[in-house]
MIFIDREN-635392 format. One record per residue: residue in one letter; x, y, z of N, C-alpha, C in turn. Coordinates in Angstrom, 2 decimals, always signed. Each point is the difference from the previous one (the first is absolute). Layout:
BEGIN
a  X  Y  Z  X  Y  Z  X  Y  Z
...
This chain:
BEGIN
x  -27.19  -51.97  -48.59  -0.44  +1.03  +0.91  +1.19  +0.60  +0.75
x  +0.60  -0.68  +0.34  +1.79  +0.50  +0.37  +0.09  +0.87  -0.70
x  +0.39  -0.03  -1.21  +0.76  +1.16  -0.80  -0.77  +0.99  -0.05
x  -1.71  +0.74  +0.04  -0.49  +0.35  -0.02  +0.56  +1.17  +1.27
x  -0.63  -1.29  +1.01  -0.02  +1.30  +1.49  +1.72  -0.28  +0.09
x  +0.73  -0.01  +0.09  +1.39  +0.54  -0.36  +0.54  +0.92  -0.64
x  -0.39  +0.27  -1.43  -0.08  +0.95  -0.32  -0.43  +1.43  +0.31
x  -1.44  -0.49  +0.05  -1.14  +1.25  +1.19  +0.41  +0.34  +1.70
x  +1.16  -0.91  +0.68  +0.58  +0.49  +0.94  +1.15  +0.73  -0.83
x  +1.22  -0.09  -1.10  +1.14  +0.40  -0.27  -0.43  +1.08  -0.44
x  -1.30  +0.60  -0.47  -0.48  +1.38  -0.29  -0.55  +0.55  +0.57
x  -0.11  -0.35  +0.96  -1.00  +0.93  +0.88  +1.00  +0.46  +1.36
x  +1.58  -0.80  -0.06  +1.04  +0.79  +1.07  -0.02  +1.36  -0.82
x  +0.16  -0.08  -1.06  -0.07  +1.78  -0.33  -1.09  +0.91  +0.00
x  -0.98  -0.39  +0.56  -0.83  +1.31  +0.40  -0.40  -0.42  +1.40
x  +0.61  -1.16  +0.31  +0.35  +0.16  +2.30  +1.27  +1.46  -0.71
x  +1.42  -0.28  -0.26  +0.51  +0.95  +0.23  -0.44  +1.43  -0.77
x  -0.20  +0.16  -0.88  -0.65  +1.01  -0.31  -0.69  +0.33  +0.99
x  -1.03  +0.11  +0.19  -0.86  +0.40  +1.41  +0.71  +0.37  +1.35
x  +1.01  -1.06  +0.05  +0.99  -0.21  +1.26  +0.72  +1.40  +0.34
x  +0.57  +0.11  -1.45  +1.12  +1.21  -0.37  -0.90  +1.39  +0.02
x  -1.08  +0.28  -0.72  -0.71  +0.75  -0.10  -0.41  +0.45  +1.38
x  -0.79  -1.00  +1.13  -0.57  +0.15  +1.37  +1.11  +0.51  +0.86
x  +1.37  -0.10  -0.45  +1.11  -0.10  +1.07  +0.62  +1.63  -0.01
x  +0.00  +0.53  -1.76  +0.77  +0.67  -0.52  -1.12  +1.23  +0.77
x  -1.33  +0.09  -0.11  -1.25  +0.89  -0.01  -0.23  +0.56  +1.63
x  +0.48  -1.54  +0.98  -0.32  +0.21  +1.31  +1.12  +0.81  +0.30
x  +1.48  -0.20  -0.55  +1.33  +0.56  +0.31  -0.18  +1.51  -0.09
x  -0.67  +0.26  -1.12  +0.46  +1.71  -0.50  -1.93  +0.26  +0.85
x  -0.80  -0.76  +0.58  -0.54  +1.18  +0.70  +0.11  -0.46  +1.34
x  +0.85  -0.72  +0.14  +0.44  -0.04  +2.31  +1.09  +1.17  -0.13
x  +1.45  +0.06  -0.99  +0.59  +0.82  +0.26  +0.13  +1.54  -0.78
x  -1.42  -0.21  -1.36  -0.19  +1.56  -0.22  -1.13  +0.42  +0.98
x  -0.33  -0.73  +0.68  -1.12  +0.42  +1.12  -1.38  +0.66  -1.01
x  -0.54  -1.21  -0.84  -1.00  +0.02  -0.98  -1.42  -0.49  +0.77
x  -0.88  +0.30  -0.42  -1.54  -0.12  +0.70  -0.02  -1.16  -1.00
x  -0.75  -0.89  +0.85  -0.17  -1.28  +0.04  -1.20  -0.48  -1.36
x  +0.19  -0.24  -1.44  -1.34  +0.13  -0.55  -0.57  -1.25  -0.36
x  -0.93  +0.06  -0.88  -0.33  -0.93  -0.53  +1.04  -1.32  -0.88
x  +0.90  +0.96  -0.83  +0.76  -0.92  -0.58  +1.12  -0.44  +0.89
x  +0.48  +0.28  +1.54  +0.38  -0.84  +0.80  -0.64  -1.37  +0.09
x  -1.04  +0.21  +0.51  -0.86  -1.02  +0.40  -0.57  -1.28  -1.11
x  +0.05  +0.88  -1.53  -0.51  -1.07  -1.04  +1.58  -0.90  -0.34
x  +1.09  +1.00  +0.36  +1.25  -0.94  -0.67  +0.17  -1.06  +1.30
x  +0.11  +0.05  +1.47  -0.60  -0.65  +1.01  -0.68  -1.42  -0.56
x  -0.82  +0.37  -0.17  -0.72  -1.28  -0.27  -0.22  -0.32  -1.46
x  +0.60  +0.54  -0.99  +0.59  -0.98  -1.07  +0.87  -0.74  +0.19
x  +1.13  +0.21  +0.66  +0.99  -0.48  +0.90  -0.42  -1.33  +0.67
x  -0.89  +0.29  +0.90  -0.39  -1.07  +0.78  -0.64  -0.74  -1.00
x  -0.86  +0.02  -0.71  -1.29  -0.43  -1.14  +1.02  -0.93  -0.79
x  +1.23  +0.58  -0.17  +0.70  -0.71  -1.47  +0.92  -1.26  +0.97
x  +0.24  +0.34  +1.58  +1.27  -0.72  +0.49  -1.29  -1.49  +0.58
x  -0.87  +0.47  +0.16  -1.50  -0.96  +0.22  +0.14  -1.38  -1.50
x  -0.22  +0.68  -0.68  -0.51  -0.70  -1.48  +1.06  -1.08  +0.02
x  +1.48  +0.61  +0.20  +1.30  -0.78  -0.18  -0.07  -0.93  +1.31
x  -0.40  +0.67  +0.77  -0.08  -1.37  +0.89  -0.78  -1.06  +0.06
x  -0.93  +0.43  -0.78  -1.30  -1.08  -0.22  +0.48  -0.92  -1.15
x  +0.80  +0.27  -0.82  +0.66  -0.51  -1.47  +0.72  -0.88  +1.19
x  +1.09  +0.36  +0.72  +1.25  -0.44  +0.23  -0.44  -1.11  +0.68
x  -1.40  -0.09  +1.34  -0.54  -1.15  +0.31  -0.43  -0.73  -0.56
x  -0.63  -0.18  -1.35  -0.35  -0.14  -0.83  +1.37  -1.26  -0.46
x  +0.61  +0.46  -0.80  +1.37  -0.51  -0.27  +0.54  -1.34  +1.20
x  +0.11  +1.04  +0.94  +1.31  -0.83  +1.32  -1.39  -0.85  +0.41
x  -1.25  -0.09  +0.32  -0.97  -1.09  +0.51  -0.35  -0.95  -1.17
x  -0.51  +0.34  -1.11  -0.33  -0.86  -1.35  +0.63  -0.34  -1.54
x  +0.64  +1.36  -0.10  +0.78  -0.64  -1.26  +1.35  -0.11  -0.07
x  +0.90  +0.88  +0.60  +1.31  -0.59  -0.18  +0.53  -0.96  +0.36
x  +0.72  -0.44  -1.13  +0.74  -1.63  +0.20  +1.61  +0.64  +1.01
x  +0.16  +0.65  -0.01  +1.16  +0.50  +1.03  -0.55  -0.26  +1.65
x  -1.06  +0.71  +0.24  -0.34  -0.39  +1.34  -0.50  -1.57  +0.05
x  -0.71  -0.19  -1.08  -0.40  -1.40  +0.19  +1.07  -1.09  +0.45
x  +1.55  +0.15  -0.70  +0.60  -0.57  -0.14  +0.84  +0.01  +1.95
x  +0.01  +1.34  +0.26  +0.05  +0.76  +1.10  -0.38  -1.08  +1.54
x  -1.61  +0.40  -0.50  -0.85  -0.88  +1.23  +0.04  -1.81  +0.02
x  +0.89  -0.08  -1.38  -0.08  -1.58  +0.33  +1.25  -0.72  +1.11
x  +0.60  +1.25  -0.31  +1.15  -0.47  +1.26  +0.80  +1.56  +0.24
x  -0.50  +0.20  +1.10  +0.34  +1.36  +0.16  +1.37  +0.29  +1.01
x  +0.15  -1.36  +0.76  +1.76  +0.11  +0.59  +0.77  -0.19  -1.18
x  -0.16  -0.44  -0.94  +0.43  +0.19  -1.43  +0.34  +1.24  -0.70
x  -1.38  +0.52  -0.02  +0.40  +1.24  -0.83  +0.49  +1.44  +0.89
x  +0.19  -0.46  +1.57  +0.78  +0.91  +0.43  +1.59  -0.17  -0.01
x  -0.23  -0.64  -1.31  +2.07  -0.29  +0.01  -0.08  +0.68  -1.48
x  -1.44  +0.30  -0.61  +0.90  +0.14  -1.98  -0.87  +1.71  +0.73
x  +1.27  +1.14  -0.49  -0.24  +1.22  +0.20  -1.49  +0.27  -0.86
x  -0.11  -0.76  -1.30  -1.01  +0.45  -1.02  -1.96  -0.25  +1.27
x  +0.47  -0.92  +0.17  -1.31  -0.75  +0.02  -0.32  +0.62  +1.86
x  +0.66  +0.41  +0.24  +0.08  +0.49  +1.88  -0.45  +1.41  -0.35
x  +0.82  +1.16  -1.49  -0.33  +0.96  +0.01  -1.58  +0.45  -0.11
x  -0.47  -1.13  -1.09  -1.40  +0.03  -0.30  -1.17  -0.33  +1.02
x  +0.20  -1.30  +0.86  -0.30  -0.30  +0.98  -0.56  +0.55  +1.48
x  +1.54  +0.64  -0.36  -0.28  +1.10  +2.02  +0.45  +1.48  -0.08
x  +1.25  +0.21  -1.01  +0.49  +1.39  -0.09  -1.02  +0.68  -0.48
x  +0.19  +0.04  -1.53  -0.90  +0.77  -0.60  -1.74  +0.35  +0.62
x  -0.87  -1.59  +0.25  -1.24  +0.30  +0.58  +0.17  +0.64  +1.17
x  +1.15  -0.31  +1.24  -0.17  +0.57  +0.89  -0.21  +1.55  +0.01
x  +1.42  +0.53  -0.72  +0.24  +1.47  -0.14  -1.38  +0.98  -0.55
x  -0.71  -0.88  -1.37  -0.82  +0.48  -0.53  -1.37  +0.32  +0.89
x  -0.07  -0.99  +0.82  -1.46  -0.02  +0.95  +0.48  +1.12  +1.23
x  +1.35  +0.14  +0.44  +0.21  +1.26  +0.72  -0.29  +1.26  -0.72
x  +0.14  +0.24  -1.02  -0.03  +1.48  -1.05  -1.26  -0.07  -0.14
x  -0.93  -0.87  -0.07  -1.27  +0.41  +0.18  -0.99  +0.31  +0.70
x  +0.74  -0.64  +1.36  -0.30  +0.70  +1.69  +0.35  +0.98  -0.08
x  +1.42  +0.49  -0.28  +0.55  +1.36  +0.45  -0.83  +1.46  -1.22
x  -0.03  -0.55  -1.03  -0.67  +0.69  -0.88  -1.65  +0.53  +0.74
x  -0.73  -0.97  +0.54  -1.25  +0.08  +0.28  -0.15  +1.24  +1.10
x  +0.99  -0.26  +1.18  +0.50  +0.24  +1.04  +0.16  +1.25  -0.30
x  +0.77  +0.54  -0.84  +0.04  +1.69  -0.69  -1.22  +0.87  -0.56
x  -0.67  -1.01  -0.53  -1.04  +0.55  -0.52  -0.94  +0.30  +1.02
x  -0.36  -1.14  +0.79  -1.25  +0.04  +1.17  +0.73  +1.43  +1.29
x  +1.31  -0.26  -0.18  +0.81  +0.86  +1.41  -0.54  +1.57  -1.46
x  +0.51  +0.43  -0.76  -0.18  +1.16  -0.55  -1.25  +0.47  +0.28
x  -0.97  -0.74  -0.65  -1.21  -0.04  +0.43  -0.71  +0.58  +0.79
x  +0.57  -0.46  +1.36  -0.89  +0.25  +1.41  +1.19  +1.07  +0.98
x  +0.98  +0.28  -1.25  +0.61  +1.35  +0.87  -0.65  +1.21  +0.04
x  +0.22  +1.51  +0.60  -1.10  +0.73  +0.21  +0.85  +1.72  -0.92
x  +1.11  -0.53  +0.09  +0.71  +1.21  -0.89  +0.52  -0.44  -1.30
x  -0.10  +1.17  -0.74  +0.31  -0.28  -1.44  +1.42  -0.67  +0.08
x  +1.46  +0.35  +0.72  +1.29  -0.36  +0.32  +0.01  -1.37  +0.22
x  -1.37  -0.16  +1.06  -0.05  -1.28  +0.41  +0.00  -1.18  -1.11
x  -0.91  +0.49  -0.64  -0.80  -1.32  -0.75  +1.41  +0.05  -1.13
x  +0.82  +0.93  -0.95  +0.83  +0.11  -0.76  +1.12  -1.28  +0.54
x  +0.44  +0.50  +1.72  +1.39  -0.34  +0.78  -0.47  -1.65  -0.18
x  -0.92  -0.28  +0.76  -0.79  -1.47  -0.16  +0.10  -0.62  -1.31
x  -0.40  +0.48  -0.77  -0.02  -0.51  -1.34  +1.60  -0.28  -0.27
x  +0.43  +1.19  -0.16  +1.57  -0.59  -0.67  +0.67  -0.94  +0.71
x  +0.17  +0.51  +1.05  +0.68  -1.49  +0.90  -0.75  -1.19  -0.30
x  -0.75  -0.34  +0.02  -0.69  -1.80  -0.03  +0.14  +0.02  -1.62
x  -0.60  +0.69  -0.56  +0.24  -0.42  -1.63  +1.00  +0.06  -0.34
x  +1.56  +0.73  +0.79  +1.27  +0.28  -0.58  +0.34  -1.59  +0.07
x  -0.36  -0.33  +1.62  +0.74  -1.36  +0.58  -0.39  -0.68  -0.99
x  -1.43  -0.26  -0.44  -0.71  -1.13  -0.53  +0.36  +0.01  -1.72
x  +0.57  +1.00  -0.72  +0.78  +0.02  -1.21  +1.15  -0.43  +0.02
x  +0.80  -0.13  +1.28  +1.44  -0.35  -0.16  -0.10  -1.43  +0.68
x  -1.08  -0.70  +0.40  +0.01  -1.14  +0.09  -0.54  -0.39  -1.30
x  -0.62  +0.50  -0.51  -0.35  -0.95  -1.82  +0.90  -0.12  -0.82
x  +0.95  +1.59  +0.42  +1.10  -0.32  -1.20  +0.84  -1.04  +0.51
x  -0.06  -0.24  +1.41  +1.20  -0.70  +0.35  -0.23  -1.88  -0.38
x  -1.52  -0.19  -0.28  -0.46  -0.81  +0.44  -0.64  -0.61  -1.43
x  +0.34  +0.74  -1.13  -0.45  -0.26  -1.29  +1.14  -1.06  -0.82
x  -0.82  -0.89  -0.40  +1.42  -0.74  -0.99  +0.55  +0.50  -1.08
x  +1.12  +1.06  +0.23  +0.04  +0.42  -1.22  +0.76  -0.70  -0.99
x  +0.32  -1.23  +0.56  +1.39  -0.92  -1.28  -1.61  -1.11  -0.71
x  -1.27  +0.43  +0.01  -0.64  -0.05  -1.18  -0.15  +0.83  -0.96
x  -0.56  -0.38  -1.08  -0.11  +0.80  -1.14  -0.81  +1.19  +0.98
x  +0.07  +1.35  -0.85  -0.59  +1.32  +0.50  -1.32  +0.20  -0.83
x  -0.35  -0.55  -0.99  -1.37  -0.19  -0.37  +0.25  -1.10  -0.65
x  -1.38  -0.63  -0.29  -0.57  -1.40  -0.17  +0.16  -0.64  -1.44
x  +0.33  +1.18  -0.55  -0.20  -0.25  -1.58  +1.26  -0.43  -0.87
């Protein structure tokens, strides 16, 4: 079951960023082409959120029940804050990841309940800009880049 939802988290960072890139690139060109606020704002919004959700549900998934990295982690954890591997998995990575999905949410709900088209665009890009450059920052990329 490991390799399973491991996999299904290592594929599914590419349509968090897809979505990520897409929500970020869409809010950018209508806060500063000063674009009316439409529907496909709002659906890439919450694919965004929808896809950075799923990965977090995988990733708890993983770090609470199947990975032998955290497992190995929680058995002595003044331990594994000395091996960079087992600290990254542990506290870096989950930490960073569970912020990008506050800050992600946070953009969406703030766009949302703004009252001008500028508004909801300006809102959007900032929290989804922040919350893309914490995934990239926060992604392992010295694993394989797909599963296969």
């Amino acid at each position: 079951m490991y390799s399973f939802i491991l996999t299904l988290h290592n594929l599914m960072r590419w349509l968090v960023l897809i979505f990520g890139v897409l929500a970020v690139l869409r809010s950018l060109y209508g806060w500063f082409g000063k674009k009316e606020w439409v529907s496909i704002d709002d659906r890439l919004g919450l694919g965004f959120t929808s896809a950075i959700d799923i990965q977090l549900l995988l990733g708890l998934l993983l770090y609470f029940v199947f990975s032998p990295i955290t497992r190995q982690a929680f058995q002595d954890f003044g331990a594994a804050m000395s091996n960079s591997d087992l600290r990254y998995f542990a506290v870096e990575h989950f930490l960073m990841m569970v912020i990008a999905v506050v800050l992600a949410h946070i953009g969406r709900a703030m766009s949302r309940r703004a009252t001008t088209d500028a508004g909801k665009h300006k809102r959007a890009a900032i929290f989804y800009t922040i919350a893309l450059l914490v995934i990239l920052a926060s992604i392992p990329w010295f694993r394989p880049l797909l599963p296969f």
